[in-house]
MDAnalysis code that builds the backbone (N, CA, C; Angstrom):
import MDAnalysis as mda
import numpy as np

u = mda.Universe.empty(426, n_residues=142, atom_resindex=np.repeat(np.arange(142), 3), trajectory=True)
u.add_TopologyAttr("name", ["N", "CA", "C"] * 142)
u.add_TopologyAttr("resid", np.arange(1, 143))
u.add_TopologyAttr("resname", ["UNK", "UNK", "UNK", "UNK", "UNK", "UNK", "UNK", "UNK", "UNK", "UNK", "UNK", "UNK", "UNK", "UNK", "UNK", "UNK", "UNK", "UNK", "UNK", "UNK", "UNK", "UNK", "UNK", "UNK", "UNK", "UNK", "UNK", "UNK", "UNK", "UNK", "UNK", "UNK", "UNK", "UNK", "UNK", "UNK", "UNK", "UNK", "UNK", "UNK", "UNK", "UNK", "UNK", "UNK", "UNK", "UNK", "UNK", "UNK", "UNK", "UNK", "UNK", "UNK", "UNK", "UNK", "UNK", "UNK", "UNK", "UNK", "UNK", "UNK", "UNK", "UNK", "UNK", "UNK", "UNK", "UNK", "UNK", "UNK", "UNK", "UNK", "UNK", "UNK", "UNK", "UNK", "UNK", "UNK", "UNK", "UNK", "UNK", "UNK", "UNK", "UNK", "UNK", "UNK", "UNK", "UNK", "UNK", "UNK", "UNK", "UNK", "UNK", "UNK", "UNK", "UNK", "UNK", "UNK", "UNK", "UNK", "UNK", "UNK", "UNK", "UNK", "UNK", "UNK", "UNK", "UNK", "UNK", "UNK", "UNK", "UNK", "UNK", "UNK", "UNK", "UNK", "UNK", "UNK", "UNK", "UNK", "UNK", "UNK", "UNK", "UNK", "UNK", "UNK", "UNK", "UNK", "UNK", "UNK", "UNK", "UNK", "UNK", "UNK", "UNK", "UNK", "UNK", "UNK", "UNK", "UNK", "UNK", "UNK", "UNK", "UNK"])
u.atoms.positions = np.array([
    [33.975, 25.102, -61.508],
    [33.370, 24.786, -62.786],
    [31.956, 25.342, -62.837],
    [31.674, 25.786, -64.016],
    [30.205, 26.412, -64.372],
    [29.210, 24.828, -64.832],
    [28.149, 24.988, -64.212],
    [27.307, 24.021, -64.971],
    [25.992, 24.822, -65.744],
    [25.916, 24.035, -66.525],
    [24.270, 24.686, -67.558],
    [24.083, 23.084, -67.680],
    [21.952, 23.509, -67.554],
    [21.356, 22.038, -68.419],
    [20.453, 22.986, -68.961],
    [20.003, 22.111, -69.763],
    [18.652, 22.981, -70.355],
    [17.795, 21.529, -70.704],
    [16.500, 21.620, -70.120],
    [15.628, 20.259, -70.754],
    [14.009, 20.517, -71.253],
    [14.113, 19.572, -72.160],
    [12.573, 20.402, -72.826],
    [12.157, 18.903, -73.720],
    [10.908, 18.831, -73.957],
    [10.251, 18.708, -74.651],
    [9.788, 18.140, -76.047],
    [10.259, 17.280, -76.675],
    [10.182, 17.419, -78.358],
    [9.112, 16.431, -79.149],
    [7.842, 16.763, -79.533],
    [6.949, 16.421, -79.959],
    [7.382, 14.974, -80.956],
    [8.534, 14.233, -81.269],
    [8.435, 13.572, -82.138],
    [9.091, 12.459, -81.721],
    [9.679, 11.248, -82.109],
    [10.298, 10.111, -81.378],
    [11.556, 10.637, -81.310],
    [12.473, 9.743, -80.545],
    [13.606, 10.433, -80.345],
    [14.491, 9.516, -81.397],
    [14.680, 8.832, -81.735],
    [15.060, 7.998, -83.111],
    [15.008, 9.198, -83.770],
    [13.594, 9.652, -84.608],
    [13.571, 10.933, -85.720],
    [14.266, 11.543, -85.521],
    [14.502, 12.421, -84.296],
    [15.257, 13.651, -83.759],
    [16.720, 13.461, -84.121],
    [16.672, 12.127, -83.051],
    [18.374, 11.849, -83.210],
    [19.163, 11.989, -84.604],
    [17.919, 11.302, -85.684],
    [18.601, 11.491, -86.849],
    [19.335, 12.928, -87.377],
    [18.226, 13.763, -86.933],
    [18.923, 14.628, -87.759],
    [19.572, 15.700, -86.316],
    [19.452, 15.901, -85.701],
    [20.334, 16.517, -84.293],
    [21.551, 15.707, -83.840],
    [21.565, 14.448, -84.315],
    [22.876, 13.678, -84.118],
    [23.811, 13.515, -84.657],
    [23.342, 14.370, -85.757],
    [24.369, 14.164, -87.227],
    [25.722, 15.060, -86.775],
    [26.820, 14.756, -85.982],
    [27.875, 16.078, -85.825],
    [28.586, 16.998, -86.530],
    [28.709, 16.953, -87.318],
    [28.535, 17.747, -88.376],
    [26.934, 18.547, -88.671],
    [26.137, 18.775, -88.265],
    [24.882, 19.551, -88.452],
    [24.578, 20.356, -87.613],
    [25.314, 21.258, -87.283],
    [24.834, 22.099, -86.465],
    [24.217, 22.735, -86.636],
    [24.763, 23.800, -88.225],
    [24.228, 24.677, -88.642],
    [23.026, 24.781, -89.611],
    [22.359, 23.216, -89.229],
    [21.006, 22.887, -89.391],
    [19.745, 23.370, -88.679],
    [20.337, 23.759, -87.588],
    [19.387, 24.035, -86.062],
    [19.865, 24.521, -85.302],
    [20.881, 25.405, -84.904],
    [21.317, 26.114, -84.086],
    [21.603, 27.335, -84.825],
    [20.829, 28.134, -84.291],
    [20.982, 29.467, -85.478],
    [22.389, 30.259, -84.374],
    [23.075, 30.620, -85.371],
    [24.556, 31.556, -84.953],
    [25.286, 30.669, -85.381],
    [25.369, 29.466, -85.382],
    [26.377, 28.376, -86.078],
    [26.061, 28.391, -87.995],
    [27.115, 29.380, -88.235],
    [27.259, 29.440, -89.436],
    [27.849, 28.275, -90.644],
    [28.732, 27.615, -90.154],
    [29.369, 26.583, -91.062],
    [30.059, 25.396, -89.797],
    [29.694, 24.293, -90.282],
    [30.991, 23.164, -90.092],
    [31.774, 22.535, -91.456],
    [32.764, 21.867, -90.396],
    [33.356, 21.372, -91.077],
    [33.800, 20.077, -90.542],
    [34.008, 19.231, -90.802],
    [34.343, 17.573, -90.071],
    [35.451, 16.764, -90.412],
    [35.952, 16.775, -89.523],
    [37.777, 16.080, -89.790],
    [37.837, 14.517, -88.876],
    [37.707, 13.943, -89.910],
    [37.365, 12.238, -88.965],
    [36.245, 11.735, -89.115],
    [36.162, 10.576, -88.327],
    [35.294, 9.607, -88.548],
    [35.015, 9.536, -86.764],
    [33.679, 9.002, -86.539],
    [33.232, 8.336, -85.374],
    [34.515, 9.135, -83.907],
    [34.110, 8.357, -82.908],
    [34.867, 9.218, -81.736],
    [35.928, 9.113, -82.080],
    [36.564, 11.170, -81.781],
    [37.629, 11.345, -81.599],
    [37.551, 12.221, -82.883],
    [36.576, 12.275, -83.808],
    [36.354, 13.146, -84.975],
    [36.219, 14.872, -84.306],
    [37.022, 15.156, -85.403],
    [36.818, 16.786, -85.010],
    [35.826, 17.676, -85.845],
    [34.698, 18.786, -85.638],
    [34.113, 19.448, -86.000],
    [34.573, 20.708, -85.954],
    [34.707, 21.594, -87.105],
    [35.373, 23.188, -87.432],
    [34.237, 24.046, -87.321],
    [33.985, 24.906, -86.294],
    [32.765, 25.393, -86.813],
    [33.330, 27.031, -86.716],
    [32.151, 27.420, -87.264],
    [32.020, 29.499, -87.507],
    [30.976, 29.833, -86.650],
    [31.449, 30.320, -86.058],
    [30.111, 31.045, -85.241],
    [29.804, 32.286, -85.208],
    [28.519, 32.867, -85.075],
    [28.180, 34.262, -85.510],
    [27.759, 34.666, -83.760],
    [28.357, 35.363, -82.569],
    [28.545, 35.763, -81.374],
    [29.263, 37.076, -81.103],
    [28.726, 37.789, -80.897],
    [29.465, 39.313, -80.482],
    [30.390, 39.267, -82.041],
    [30.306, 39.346, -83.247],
    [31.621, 39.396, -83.867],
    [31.562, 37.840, -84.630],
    [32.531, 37.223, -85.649],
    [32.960, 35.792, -85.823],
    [33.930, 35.357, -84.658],
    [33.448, 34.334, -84.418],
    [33.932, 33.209, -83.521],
    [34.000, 31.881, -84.706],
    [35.190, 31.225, -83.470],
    [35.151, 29.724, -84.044],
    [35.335, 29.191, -82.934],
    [35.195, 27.226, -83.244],
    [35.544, 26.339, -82.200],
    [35.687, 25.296, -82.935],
    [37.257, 24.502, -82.398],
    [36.808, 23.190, -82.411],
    [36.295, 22.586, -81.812],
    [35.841, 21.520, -82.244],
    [34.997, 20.081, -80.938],
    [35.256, 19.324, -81.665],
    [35.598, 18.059, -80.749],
    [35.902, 17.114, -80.577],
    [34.570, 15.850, -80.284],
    [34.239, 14.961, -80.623],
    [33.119, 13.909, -80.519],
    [34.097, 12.559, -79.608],
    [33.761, 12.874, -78.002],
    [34.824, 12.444, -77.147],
    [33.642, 10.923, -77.197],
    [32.053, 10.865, -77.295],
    [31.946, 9.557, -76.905],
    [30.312, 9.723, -77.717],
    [29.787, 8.510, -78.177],
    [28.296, 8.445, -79.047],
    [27.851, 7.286, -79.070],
    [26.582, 7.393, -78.442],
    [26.163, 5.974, -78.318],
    [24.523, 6.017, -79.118],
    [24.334, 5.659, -80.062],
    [23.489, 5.814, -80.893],
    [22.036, 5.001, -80.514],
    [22.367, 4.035, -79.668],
    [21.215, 3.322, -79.305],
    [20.357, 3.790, -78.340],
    [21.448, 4.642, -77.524],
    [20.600, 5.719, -76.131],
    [20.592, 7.316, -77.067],
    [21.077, 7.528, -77.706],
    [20.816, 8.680, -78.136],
    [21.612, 9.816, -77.471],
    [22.870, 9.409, -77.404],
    [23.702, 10.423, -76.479],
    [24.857, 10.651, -77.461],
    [25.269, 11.473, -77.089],
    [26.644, 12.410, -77.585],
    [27.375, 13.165, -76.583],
    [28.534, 12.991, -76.389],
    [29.470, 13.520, -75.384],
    [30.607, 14.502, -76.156],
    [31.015, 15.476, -76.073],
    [31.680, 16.571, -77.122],
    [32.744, 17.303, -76.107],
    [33.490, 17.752, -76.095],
    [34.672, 18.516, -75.716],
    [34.459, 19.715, -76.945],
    [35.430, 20.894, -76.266],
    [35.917, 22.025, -76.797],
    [37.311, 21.961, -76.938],
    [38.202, 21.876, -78.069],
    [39.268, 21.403, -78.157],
    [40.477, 23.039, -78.361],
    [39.793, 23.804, -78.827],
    [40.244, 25.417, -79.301],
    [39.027, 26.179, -79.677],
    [39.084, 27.357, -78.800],
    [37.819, 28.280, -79.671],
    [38.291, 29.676, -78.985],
    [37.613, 30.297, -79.984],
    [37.598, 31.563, -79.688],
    [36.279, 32.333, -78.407],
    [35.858, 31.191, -78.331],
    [34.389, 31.779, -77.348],
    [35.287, 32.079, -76.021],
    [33.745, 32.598, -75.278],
    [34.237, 32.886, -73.742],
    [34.202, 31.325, -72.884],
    [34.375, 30.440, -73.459],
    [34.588, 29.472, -72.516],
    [35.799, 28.409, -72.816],
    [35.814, 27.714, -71.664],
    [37.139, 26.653, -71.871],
    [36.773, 25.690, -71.201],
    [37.673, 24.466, -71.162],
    [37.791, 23.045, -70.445],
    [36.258, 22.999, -70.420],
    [35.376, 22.881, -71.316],
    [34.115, 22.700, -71.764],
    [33.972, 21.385, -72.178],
    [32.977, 20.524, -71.466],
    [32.579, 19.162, -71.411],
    [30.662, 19.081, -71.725],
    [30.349, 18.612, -73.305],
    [28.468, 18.637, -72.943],
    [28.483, 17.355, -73.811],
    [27.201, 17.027, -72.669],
    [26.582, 16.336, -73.301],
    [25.134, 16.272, -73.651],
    [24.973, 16.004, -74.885],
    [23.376, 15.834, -75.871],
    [22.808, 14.523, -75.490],
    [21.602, 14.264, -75.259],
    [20.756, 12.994, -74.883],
    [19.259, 13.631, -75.066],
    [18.647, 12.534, -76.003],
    [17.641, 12.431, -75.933],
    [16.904, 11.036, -75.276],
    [15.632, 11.577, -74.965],
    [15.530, 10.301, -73.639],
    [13.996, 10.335, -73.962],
    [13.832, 8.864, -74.337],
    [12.411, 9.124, -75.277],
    [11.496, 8.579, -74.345],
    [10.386, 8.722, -74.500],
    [9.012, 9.056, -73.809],
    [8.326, 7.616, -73.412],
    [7.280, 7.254, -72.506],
    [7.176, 6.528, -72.400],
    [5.963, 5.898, -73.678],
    [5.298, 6.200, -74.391],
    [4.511, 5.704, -75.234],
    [5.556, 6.041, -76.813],
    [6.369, 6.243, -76.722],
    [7.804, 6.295, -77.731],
    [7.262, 7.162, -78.972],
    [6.313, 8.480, -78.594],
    [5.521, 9.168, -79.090],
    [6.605, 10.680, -79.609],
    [7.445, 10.155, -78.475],
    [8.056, 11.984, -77.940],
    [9.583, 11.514, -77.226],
    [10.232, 12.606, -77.225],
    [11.192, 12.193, -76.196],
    [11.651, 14.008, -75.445],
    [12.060, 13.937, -74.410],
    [12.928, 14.485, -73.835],
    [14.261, 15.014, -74.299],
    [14.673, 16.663, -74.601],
    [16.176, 16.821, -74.709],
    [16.412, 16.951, -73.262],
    [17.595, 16.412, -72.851],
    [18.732, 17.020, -71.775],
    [20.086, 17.017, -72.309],
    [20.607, 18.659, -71.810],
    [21.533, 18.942, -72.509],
    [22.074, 19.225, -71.211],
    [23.211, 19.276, -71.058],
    [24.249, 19.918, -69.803],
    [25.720, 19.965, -70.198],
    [26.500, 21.230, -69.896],
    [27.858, 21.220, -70.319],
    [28.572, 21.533, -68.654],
    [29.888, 21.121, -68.505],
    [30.700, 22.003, -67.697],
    [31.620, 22.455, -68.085],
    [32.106, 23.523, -67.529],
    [33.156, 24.575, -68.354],
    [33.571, 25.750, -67.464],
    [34.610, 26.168, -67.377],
    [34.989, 27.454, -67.250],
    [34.842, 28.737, -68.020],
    [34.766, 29.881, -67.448],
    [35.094, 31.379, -68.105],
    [36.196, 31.309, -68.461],
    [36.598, 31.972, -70.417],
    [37.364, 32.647, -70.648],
    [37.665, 34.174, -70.912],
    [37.836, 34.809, -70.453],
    [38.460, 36.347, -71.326],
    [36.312, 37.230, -71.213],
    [36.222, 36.312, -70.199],
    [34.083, 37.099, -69.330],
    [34.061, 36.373, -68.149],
    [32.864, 37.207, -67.299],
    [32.896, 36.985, -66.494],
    [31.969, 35.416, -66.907],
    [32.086, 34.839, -65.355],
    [30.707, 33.477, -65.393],
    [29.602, 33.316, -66.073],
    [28.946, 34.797, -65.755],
    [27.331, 35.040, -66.291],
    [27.748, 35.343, -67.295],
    [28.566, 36.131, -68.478],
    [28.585, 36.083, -69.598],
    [28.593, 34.773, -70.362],
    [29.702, 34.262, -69.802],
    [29.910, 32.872, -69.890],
    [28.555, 31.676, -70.100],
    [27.982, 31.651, -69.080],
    [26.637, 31.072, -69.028],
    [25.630, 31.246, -69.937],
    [25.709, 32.608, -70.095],
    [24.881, 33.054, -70.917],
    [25.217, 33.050, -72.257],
    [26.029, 32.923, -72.798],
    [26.470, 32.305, -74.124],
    [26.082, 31.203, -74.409],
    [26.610, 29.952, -73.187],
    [25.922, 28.620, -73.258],
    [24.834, 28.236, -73.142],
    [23.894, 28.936, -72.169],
    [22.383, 29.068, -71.944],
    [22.187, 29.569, -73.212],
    [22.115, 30.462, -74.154],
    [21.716, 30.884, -74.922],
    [21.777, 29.943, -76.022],
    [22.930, 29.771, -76.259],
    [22.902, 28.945, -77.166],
    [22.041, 27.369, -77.365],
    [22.241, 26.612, -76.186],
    [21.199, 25.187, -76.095],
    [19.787, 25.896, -75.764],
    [19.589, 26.645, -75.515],
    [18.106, 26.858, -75.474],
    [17.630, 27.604, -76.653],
    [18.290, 27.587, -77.604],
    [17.884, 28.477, -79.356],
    [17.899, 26.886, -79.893],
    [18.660, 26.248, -79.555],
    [18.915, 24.624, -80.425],
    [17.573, 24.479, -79.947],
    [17.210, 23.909, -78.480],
    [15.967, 23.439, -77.957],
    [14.913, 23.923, -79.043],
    [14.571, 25.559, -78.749],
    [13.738, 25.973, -79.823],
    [13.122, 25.621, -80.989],
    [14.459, 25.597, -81.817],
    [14.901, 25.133, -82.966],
    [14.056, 23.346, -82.896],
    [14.692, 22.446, -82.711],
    [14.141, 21.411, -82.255],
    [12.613, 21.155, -81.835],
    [12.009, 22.092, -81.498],
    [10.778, 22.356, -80.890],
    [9.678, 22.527, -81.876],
    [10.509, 23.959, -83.111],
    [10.120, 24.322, -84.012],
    [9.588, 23.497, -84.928],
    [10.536, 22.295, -85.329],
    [11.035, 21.787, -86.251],
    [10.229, 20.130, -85.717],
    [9.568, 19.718, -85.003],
    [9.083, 19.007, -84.746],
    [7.769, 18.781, -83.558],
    [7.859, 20.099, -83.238],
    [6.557, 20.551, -82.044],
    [7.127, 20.431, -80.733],
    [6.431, 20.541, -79.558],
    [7.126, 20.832, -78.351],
    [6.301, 21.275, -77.592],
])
């Protein structure tokens, strides 16, 4: 199994953040290459349709396997996609600060290569949570 984390920084409470980075359906609020969702369900076990703009159009489903709103976590599966990865497991947490000024992202997925090597692989996923991070950064300081 491949692992990625990426952790950083975010100038604002993690409540604020969560609001709008927790929304599953919002991707394509803050993750630039995520062109459209779409949301099939309610609460865990809801599925997200998304478009992705990567070498070409891509898609993926995901799945919202677990969400706990009071810690600020989200647990997601890859259910079908066209990306280079598979049996893909991440989870989103924000982990707020001690003067509740700021909080912490940690992001980490595990997953296999599909149809690339590892480092392509990685680097899709690295790329991608660390443009969200950005994004997030942007969008509230960092």
């Amino acid at each position: 199994m491949l692992r990625i984390w990426v952790t950083g920084p975010i100038a604002a409470p993690a409540a604020t953040v969560w609001r709008f980075a927790g929304d599953f359906d919002g991707l394509p609020n803050w993750i630039p290459g995520i062109l459209t969702s779409r949301k099939e369900g309610d609460g865990v076990g809801q599925l997200r349709h998304l478009q992705i703009k990567w070498k070409g159009p891509r898609a993926a489903i995901e799945r919202q396997e677990s969400r706990d709103d009071a810690n600020f976590t989200l647990t997601y599966s890859i259910v079908e996609t066209t990306l280079p990865i598979r049996d893909y497991l991440s989870t989103f947490r924000l982990v707020p600060s001690v003067d509740g000024k700021g909080c912490m992202l940690n992001w980490s997925a595990v997953f296999l290569a599909k149809d690339a090597t590892d480092a392509e692989s990685e680097a899709f996923v690295q790329g991608a949570y660390g443009a969200g991070l950005a994004s997030l950064q942007k969008k509230y300081g960092g």
